[in-house]
C-alpha positions as CSV (number, residue, x, y, z in Angstrom):
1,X,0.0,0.0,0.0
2,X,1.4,3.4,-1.1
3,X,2.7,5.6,2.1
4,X,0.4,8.5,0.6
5,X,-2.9,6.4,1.4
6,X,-2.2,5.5,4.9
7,X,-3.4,8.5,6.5
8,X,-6.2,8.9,4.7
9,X,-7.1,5.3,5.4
10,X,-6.6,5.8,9.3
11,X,-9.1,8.9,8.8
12,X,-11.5,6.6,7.3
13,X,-11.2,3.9,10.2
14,X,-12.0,6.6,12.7
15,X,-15.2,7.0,11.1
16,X,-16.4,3.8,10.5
17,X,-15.5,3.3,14.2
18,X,-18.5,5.2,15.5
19,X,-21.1,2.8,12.9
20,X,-22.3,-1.0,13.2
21,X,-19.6,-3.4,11.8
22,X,-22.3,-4.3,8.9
23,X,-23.2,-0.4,8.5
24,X,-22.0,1.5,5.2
25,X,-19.7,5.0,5.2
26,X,-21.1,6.7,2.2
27,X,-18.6,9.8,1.3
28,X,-18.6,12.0,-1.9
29,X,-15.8,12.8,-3.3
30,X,-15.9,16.0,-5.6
31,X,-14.4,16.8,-8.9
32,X,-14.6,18.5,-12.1
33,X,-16.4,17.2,-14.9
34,X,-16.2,13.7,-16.0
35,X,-14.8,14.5,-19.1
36,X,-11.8,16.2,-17.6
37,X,-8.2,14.0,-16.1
38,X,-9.3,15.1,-12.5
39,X,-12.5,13.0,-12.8
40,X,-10.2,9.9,-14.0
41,X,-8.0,11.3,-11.0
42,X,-11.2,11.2,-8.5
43,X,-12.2,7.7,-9.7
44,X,-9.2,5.9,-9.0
45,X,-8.6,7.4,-5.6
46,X,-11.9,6.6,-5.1
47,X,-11.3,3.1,-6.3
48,X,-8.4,2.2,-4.4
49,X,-9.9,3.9,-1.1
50,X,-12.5,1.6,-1.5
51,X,-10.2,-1.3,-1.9
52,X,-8.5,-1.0,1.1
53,X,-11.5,-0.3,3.5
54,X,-14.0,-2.5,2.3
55,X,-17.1,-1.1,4.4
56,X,-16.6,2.4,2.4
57,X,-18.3,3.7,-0.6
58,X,-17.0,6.4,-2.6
59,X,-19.4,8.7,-5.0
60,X,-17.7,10.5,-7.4
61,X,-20.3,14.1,-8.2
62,X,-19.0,16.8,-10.6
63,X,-18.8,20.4,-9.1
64,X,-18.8,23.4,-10.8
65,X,-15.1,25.0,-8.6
66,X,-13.6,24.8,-5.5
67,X,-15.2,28.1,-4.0
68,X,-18.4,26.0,-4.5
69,X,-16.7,23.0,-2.6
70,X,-15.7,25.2,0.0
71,X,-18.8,26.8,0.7
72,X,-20.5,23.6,0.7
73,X,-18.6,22.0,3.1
74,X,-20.4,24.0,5.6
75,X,-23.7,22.1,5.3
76,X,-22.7,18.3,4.5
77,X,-21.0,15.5,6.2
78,X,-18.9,13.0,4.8
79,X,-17.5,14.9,2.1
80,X,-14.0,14.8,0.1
81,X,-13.4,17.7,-2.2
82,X,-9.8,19.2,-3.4
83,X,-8.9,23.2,-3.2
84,X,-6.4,25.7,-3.2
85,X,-4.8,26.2,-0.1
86,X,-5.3,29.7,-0.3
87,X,-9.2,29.6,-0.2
88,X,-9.4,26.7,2.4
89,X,-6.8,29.5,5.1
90,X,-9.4,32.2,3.7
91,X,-12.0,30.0,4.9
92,X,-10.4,29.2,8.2
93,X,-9.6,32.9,8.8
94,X,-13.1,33.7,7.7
95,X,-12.2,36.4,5.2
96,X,-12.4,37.3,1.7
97,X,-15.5,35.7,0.0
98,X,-15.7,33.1,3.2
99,X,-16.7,36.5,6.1
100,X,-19.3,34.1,7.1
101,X,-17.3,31.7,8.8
102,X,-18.1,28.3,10.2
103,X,-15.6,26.6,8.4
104,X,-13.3,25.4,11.1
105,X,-14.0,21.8,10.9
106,X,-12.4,21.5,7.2
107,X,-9.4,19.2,7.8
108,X,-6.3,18.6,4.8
109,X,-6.2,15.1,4.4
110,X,-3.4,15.0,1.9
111,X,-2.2,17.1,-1.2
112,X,-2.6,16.0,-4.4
113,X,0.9,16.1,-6.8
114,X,1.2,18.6,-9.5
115,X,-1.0,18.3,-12.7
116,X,1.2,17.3,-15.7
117,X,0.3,19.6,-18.5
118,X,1.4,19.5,-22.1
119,X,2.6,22.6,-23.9
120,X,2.5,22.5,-28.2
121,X,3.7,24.9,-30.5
122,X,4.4,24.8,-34.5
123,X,7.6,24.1,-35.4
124,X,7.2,27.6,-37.3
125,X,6.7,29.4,-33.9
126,X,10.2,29.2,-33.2
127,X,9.3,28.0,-29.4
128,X,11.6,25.7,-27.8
129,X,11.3,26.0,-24.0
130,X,9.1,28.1,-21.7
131,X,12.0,30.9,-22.1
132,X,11.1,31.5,-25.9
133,X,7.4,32.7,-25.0
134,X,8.3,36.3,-23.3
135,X,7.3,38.9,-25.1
136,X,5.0,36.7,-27.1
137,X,1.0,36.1,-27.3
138,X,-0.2,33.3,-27.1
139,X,-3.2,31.1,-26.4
140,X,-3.4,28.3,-24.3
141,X,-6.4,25.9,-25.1
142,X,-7.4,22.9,-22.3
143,X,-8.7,19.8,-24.5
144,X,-9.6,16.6,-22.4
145,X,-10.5,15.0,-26.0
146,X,-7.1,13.1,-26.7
147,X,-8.4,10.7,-29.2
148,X,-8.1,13.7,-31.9
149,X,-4.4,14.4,-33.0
C-alpha cells in the first residue's frame, strides 16, 4: 500500500468506528467534470480507497469550482473535495469571499501532486522552451479529447 494512502485510510477507520460493523460510510468525493483527467483522478482514488476499507463507498459528483466546494462544506458531512490552499486559510480565517465563517471543521487530508500539463507549439513558432514565450502572445487551449491528433 502506497505511504500517501495510509493516513487517509486511518481517517477513514475513525469513522467507521462510530457505525455498526455491517453499517456503510457513504462519502462523496468531488471533482470537475467527467470529461476532464481530475475525474479519472477522483475515480481511481476513489477506487483504491474503497479497496482497502472495504465497508466504504465512494461517490464520485461533478462540481462546478472549489469556491463552491468550500462553501459547501459547511452544510454536509462526509464529504471529500480538493482546493487551493489559499481559499481553504481564507476560509479558516473567515475572510475574503468566506466572512461568514463556520468553516473550522475542514481538515487537509493529503495534497494531491502537480497536474502534468502538455505545452504544443508549430515548429514555425520558433518556441523551444518556456523561455522562448516572453514577449509573445499566445493562447493556451485545455482539451480533455485526446483521441483527436
Amino acid at each position: 500500500m502506497k505511504k500517501s494512502l495510509v493516513p487517509l485510510l486511518v481517517f477513514i477507520g475513525t469513522l467507521t468506528l462510530s457505525v455498526p460493523a455491517d453499517a456503510e460510510t457513504s462519502l462523496a468525493l468531488k471533482s470537475a467534470r467527467q470529461t476532464s483527467t481530475y475525474y479519472a483522478f477522483a475515480v481511481g482514488i476513489s477506487n483504491a480507497i474503497m479497496e482497502g476499507a472495504k465497508d466504504v463507498k465512494i461517490t464520485v459528483e461533478t462540481s462546478p469550482g472549489s469556491m463552491v466546494n468550500v462553501k459547501n462544506s459547511r452544510n454536509r458531512n462526509n464529504y471529500l473535495f480538493t482546493s487551493p490552499p489559499t481559499l481553504i486559510l481564507s476560509a479558516l480565517e473567515a475572510e475574503g469571499k468566506f466572512k461568514e465563517g463556520g468553516y473550522e471543521d475542514i481538515r487537509s487530508l493529503w495534497a494531491i501532486p502537480g497536474l502534468v500539463m502538455h505545452w504544443v507549439v508549430t515548429e514555425q513558432s520558433g518556441v523551444y522552451s518556456l523561455s522562448d514565450l516572453a514577449g509573445k502572445k499566445f493562447l493556451i487551449i485545455h482539451s480533455s479529447n485526446t483521441s483527436q491528433n
